[in-house]
Each structure stands twice: as structure tokens, then as C-alpha cells.
C-alpha positions as CSV (number, residue, x, y, z in Angstrom):
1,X,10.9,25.6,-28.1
2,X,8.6,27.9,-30.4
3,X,6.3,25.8,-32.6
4,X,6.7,26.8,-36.1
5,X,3.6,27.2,-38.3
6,X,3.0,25.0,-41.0
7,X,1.9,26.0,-44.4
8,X,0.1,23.4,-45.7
9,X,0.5,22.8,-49.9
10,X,-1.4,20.5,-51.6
11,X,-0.3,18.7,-54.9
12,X,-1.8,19.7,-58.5
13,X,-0.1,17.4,-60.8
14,X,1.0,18.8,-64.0
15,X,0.5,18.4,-67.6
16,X,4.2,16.4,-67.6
17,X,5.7,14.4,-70.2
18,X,4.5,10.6,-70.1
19,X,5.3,8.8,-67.2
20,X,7.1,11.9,-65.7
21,X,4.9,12.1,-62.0
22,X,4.2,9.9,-58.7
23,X,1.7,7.9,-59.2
24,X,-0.3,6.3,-62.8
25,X,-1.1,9.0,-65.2
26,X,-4.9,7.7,-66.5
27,X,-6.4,8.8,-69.7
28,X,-10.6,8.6,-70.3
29,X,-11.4,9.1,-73.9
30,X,-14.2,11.4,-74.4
31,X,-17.7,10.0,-75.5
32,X,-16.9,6.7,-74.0
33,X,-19.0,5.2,-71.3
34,X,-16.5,5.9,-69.0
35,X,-16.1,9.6,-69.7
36,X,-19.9,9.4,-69.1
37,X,-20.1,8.0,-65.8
38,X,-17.3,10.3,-64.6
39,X,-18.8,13.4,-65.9
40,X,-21.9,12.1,-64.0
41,X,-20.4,11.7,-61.0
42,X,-18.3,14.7,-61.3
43,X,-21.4,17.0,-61.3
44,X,-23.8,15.1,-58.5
45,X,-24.7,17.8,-56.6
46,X,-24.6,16.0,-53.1
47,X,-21.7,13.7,-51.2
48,X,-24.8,10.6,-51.5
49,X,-25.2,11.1,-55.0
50,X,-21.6,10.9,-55.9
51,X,-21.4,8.1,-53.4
52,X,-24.5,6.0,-55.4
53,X,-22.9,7.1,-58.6
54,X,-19.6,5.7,-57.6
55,X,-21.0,2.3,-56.4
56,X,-22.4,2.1,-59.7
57,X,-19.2,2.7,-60.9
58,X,-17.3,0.9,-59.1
59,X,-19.4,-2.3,-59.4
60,X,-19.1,-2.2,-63.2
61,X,-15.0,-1.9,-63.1
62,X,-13.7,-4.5,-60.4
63,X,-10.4,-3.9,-61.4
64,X,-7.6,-2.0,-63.5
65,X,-7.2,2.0,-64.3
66,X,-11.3,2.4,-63.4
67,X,-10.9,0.5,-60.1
68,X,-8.0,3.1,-59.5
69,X,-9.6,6.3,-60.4
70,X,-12.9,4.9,-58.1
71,X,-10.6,4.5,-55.5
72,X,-9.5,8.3,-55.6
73,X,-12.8,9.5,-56.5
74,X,-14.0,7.6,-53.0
75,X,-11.4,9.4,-50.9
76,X,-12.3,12.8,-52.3
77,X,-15.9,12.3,-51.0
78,X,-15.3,10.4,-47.7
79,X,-12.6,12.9,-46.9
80,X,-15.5,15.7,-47.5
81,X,-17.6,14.0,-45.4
82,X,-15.1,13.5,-42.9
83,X,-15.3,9.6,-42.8
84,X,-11.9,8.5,-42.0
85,X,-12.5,5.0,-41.9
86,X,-13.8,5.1,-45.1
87,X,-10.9,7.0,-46.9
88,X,-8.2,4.7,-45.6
89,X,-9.9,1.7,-46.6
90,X,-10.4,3.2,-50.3
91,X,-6.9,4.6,-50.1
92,X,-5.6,1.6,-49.2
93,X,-7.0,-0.1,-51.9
94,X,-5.9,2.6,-54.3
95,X,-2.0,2.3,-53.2
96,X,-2.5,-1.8,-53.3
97,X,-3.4,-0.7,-57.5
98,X,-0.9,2.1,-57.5
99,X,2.0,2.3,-54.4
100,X,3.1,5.3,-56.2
101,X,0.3,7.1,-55.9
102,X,1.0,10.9,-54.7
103,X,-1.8,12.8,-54.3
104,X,-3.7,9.6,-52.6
105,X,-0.5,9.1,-49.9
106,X,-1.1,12.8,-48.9
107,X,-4.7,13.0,-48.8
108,X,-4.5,9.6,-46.1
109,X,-1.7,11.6,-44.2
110,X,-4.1,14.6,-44.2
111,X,-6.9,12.4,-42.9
112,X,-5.0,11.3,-40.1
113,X,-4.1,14.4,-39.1
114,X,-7.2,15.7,-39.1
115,X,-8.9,12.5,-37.1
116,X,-6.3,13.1,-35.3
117,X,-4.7,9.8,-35.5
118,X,-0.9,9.4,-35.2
119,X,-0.6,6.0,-36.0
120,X,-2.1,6.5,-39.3
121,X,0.2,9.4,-40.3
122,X,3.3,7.6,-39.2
123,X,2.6,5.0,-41.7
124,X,0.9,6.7,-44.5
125,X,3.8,9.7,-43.8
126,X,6.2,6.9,-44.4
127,X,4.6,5.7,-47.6
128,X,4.7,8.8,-49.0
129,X,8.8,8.7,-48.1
130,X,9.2,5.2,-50.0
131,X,7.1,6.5,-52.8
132,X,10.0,9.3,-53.7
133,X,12.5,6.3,-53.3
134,X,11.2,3.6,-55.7
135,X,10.6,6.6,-58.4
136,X,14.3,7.6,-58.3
137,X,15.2,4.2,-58.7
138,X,13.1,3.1,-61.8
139,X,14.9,2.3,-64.7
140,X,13.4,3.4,-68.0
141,X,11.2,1.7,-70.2
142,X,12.5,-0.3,-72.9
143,X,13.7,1.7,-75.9
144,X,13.4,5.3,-73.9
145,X,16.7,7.1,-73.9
146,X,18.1,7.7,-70.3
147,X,19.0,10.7,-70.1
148,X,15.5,12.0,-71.2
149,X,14.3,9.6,-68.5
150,X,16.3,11.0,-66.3
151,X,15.1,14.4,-66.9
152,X,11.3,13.9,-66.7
153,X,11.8,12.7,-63.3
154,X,13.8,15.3,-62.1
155,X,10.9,17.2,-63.3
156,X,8.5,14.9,-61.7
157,X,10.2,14.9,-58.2
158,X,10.3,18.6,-58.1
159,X,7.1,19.1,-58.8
160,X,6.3,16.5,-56.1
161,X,8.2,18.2,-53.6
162,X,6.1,20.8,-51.9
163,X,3.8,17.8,-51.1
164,X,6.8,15.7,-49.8
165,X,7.7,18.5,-47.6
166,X,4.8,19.1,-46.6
167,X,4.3,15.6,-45.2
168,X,7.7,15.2,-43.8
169,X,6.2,18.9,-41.7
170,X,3.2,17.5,-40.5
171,X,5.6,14.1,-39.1
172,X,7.2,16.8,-37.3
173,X,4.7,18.5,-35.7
174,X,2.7,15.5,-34.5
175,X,5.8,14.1,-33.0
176,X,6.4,17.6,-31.2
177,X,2.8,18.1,-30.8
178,X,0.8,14.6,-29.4
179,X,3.5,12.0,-29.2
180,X,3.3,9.9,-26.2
181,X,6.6,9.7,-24.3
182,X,6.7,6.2,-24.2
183,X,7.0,5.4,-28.0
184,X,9.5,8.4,-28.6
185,X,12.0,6.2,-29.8
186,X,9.7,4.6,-32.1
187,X,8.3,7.6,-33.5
188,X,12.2,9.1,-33.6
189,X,13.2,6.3,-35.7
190,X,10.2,7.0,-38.2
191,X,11.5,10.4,-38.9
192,X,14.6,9.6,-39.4
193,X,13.9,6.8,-41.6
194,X,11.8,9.5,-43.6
195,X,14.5,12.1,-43.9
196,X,16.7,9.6,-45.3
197,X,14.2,9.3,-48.2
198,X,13.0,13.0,-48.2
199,X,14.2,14.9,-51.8
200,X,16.8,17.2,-51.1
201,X,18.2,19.8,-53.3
202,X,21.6,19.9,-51.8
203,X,23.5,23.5,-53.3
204,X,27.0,24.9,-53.4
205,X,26.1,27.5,-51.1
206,X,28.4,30.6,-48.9
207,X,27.3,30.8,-45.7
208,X,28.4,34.0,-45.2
209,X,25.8,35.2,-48.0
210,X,23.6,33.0,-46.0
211,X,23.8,34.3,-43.0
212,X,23.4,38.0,-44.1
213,X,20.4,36.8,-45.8
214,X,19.1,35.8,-42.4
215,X,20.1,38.8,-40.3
216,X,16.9,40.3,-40.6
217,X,14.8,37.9,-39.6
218,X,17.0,37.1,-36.6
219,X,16.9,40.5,-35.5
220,X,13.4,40.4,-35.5
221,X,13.1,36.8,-34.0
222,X,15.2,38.0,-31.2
223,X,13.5,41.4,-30.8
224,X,15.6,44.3,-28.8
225,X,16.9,42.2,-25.8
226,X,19.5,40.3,-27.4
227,X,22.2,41.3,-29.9
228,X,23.7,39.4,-32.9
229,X,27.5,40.3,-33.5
230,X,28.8,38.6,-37.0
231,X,32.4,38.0,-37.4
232,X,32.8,36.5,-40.8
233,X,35.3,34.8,-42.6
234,X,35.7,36.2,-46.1
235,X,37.9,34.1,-47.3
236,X,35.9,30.9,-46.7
237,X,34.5,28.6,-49.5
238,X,31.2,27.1,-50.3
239,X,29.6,24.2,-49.0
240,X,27.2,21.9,-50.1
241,X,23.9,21.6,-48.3
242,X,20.0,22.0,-48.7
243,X,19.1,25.7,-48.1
244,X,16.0,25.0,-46.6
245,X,18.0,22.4,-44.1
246,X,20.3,25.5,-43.6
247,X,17.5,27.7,-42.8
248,X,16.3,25.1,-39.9
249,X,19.4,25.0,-38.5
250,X,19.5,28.5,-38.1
251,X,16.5,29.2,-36.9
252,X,16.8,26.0,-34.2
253,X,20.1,27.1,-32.6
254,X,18.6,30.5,-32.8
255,X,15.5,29.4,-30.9
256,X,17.5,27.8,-28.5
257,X,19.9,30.9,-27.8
258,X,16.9,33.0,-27.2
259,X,15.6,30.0,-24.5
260,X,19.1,30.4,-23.1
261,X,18.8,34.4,-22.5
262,X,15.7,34.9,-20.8
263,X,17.1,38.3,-19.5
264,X,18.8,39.2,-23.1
265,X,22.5,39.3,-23.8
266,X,24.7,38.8,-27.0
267,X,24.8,36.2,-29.9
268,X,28.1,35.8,-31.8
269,X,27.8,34.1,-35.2
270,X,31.2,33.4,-36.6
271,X,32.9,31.4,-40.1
272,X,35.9,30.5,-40.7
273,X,38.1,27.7,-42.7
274,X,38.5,24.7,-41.3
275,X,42.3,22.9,-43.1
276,X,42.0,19.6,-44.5
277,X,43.2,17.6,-41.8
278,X,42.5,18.3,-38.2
279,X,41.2,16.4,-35.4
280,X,37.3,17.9,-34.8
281,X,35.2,17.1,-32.4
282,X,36.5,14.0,-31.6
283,X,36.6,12.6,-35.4
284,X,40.0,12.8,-37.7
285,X,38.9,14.9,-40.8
286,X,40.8,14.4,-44.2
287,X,39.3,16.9,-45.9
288,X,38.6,20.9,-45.8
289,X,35.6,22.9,-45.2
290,X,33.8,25.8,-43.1
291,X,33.0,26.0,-39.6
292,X,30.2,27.9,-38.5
293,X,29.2,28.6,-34.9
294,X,26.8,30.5,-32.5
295,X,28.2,31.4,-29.2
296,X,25.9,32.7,-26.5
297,X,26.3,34.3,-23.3
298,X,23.2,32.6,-21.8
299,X,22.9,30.6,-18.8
300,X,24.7,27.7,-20.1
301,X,24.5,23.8,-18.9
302,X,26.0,21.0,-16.7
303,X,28.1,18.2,-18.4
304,X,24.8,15.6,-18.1
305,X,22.7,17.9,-19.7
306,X,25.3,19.0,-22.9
307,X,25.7,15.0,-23.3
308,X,22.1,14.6,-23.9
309,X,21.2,17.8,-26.0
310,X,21.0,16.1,-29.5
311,X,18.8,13.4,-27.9
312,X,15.4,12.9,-29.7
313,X,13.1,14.1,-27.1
314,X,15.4,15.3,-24.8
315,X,14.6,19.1,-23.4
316,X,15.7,21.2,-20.5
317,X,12.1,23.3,-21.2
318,X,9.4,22.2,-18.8
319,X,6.7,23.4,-21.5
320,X,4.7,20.9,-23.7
321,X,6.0,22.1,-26.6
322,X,9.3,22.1,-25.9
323,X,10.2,18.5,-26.2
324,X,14.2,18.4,-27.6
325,X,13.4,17.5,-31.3
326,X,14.9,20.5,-32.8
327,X,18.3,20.4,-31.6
328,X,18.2,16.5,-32.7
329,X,17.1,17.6,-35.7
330,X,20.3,20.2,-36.4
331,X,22.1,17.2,-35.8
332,X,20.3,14.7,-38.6
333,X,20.5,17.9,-40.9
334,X,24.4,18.2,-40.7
335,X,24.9,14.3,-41.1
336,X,23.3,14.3,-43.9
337,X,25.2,16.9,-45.4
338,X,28.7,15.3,-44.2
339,X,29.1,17.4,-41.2
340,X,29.5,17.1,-37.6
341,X,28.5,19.2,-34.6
342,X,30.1,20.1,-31.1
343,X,28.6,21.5,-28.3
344,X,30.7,23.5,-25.5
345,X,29.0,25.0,-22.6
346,X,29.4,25.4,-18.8
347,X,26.9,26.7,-16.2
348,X,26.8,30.2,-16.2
349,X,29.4,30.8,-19.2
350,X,27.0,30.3,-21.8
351,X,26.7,27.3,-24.9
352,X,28.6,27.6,-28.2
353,X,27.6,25.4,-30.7
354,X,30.3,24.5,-33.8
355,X,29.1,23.0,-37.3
356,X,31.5,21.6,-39.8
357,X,30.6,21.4,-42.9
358,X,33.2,20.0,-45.8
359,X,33.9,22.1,-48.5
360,X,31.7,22.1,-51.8
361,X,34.3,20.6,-54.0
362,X,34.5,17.5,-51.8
363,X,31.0,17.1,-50.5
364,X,29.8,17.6,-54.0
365,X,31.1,13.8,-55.0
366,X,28.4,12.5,-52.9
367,X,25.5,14.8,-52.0
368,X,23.5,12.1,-52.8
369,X,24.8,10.2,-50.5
370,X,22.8,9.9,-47.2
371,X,23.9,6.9,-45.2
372,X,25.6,6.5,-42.2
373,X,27.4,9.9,-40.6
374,X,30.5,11.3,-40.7
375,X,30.8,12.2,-37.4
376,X,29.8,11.6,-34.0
377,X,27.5,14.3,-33.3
């Protein structure tokens, strides 16, 4: 399958409210000692200079907020100079003063990228993952009003996210990328365990708005061998789901009609209303919602291969980079957002995929829900 660029987005924290960011907020009052040392180190003009600075620095403040902002100061330089070893073991020591610590979790999963070191990323990728957790979770401080509380780390968390995303991106592309066959599963169950603690911003959204949205990029995706016929449902409802989830669905089960029509041929994208009770893909649903599907008239597949398709690491492409996480991906995308998916195809006749996806009034009760699926694929 085609490789998607990443963009790569680096966190800035912002001037929040107290408390109201990943990772410990540390003031230096200016004229102290402190200040001092940091301004000195700040404008060395060489990576040693900084680095005998530092040990200076670090030697005088063997623990507490000082320790910390060593800590960081020591992975800026190392990962200047390149020195992986060296920025894990001060960004390790960092996140055993802070575990929240942002901007430290993404500079180690940057490091390991750029070692390359897959090991590494897995588990500073995965840090980064608990790190949004435990900050959703924390109570606040004595005396603080909640819903203020609240609020700041709403604020904090989307502020966050471009570097969470980011992270959860560059998982992706090394398991796609450099993964070793043989710890697939391992490396499957990583991301997943990720996704479930990834910050979504789930959205009543219409897919038929959506999908015109996307029309033009399709076209051009496809180019002029293969041509997209929409037969849309107006009188569907919204859904709720993560628009940026939505647009990776779309673009995977566009990617994998194009793979399926080599020659060119025709893409139907359809919506309708699902009714509240019906018996879908195998599951009894109690509830209404959408169905959305993409029917091609490509080459289509065997019975063993459609029962495999939304296998991690499973591909019918003989390419490197074609190794079957994107189709699994569509399918942790719709569980997530209380859907289910349903493959039909047949050598020759071409693949039609169908996505349910509940309607907004009832997936809205628990969009922040994202445990165990609703149905089996």
C-alpha cells in the first residue's frame, strides 16, 4: 500500500493557566543563582561548553525542579550531538522526576527514530500514550473548582495533541516501515494498546458532507483510470466519529481499491440508514445509524484471503511496503467509534466493503468510551 508522508510537529508549550500542560511547569526567578547558571548555559556557544556548564549544574542540584530542568537541558544537547545513549539515559532520568513530561517523551521517541531504534520508540511511543491517560484522570487540587479544572486540561490536552499524533504517526510508520515479521504481533498489540489511549476528538459529523469534502482529493488520488460514482443517502443522520479517523478510513479503502484495479474501472461510494434493529454482519444491532460502503469492480479475492484482510500484517501485495496494517487499522478505527465492518468479495466480481456506524444521538452517550468492540469485524 502507498506510504503516507508524515509531517512531523513538534511541541511548544504554551503560556497556559497553572498546572494546565503535560509535564511540571518550572519557574526560575530572575537574578537568582539559578537564573544565572541557566542564562550561562543557555548562551555557551559550543555543545562542550553547554555540556561543562551543565555538569556544573547538575552537580550543584542532585535533585528536585533543577535536577529536572538539567535533565531536559541534557537531551537538547545530546540529541544535537546525536548521542542517543546519552539522551535516553538523561531522559530517563527526567521522566523517573517527571512521568508526565511531554516535550521529553517526544524528544526520546524522536531519538529512536532517528538511531533508528524500534525498540526504543515502542516504549518511549507508549509512554507518551500513558502520559495523555494519567492527565485525564487527575483529580484537582484541593480547593480548585472542577469544572475550571476540567477546562485547563481540555486546554492542555489539545494543545498536546499535534505531538501525540505525531508519535502515534511515527509508531505507524516504523511498524509499516522496519518491523520484523516475527514480532508483528507484539508490535500490533503496542499500537493498539496506544490507540486506546490516543486523544480523540470524536464529532457529530454527515458523512455525506464528508464525503463531498473528499471528492477531490479522491479524484486526484485515483487519477483518470478509475471513476468514483456517489449515490448518497440524503436523508441519513450524523454520526459520531474523529474526522481525522474518518479521513484514514477513507483514504485506506481508497488505497486499497486503487491496488484492486490495476487496469482502472469504477468506485461506487454509497450511504444509507441503517433501522434500529437488524441483524449486521453477523452481530444483532439495537440501535440505528448509517451505513457507508465502497464497492469496486476490481479483481476481487478468495474466501481465505477475505477472512484474513483485517489481520495486522496480513497483505496480498508482494511489496515491502505493503504489509496489511491499513485495512487493520479501518477496522480499530470503526471499533472505536462503535461500529463494525463487513467485507464481501469474490474472485473476479470485485470487494465491497460496508461500515456501520451508530447514529450520533446514541453513540454520543459514550464517545469516550473505547473498550472492547461492538462488533466482530
Amino acid at each position: 500500500m502507498r506510504r503516507l508522508g508524515l509531517v512531523i510537529i513538534f511541541l511548544i508549550t504554551a503560556a497556559l493557566p497553572a498546572a494546565a500542560q503535560l509535564g511540571k511547569r518550572i519557574s526560575v526567578q530572575a537574578g537568582t543563582p539559578e537564573d544565572k547558571e541557566l542564562t550561562a548555559i543557555n548562551a555557551a556557544a559550543t555543545a562542550q561548553q553547554k555540556l561543562a556548564l551543565l555538569d556544573k549544574f547538575s552537580a550543584e542540584h542532585p535533585s528536585g525542579d533543577m535536577a529536572l530542568m538539567a535533565c531536559r537541558l541534557y537531551v537538547d544537547v545530546y540529541s544535537s550531538l546525536k548521542n542517543y545513549a546519552k539522551v535516553y539515559e538523561y531522559g530517563d532520568k527526567a521522566l523517573a522526576i517527571d512521568p508526565n513530561d511531554l516535550q521529553v517523551g517526544v524528544q526520546l521517541v524522536r531519538a529512536a527514530q532517528l538511531q533508528p531504534n524500534n525498540a526504543k520508540l515502542f516504549t518511549y511511543g507508549l509512554e507518551v500514550g500513558k502520559m495523555a491517560t494519567r492527565y485525564k484522570a487527575l483529580p484537582p487540587p484541593a480547593g480548585f473548582p472542577a469544572d475550571e479544572w476540567e477546562a485547563q486540561k481540555k486546554q492542555a490536552l489539545t494543545t498536546a495533541q499535534p505531538s501525540i499524533h505525531w508519535v502515534a504517526g511515527a509508531l505507524y510508520h516504523a511498524a509499516t516501515t522496519a518491523a520484523p515479521a516475527t514480532r508483528a504481533a507484539d508490535i500490533t498489540q503496542h499500537l493498539l494498546a496506544f490507540g486506546r489511549r490516543q486523544v480523540l476528538r470524536p464529532e457529530a459529523l454527515n458523512l455525506n458532507d464528508c464525503l463531498h469534502q473528499a471528492l477531490p482529493m479522491l479524484n486526484h488520488y485515483f487519477g483518470i483510470g478509475i471513476s468514483i460514482e456517489l449515490e448518497l443517502d440524503d436523508a441519513i443522520g450524523p454520526v459520531v466519529i474523529d474526522r481525522e479517523q474518518l479521513g484514514l478510513v477513507l483514504l485506506q479503502l481508497a488505497d486499497n481499491a486503487r491496488n484492486a484495479m490495476p487496469h482502472g474501472g469504477r468506485l461506487r461510494i454509497s450511504t444509507f440508514n441503517a433501522p434500529a434493529v437488524q441483524d449486521l454482519y453477523g452481530r444483532r444491532r439495537v440501535e440505528p445509524g448509517v451505513i457507508l460502503t465502497f464497492a469496486d469492480d476490481g479483481v476481487g479475492m478468495d474466501a481465505a484471503t477475505r477472512d484474513r484482510i483485517f489481520e495486522p500484517f496480513f497483505s496480498t501485495q508482494s511489496i515491502p511496503v505493503a504489509n496489511g496494517l491499513g485495512l487493520s487499522s479501518v477496522y480499530g478505527i470503526i471499533q472505536q467509534s462503535r461500529g463494525c465492518i463487513d467485507c464481501q468479495s469474490s474472485p473476479g466480481k470485485g470487494t465491497t466493503f460496508r461500515i456501520f456506524l451508530p447514529a450520533a444521538a446514541e453513540a454520543a452517550a459514550s464517545v469516550d468510551s473505547l473498550g472492547s468492540p461492538t462488533g466482530t469485524h
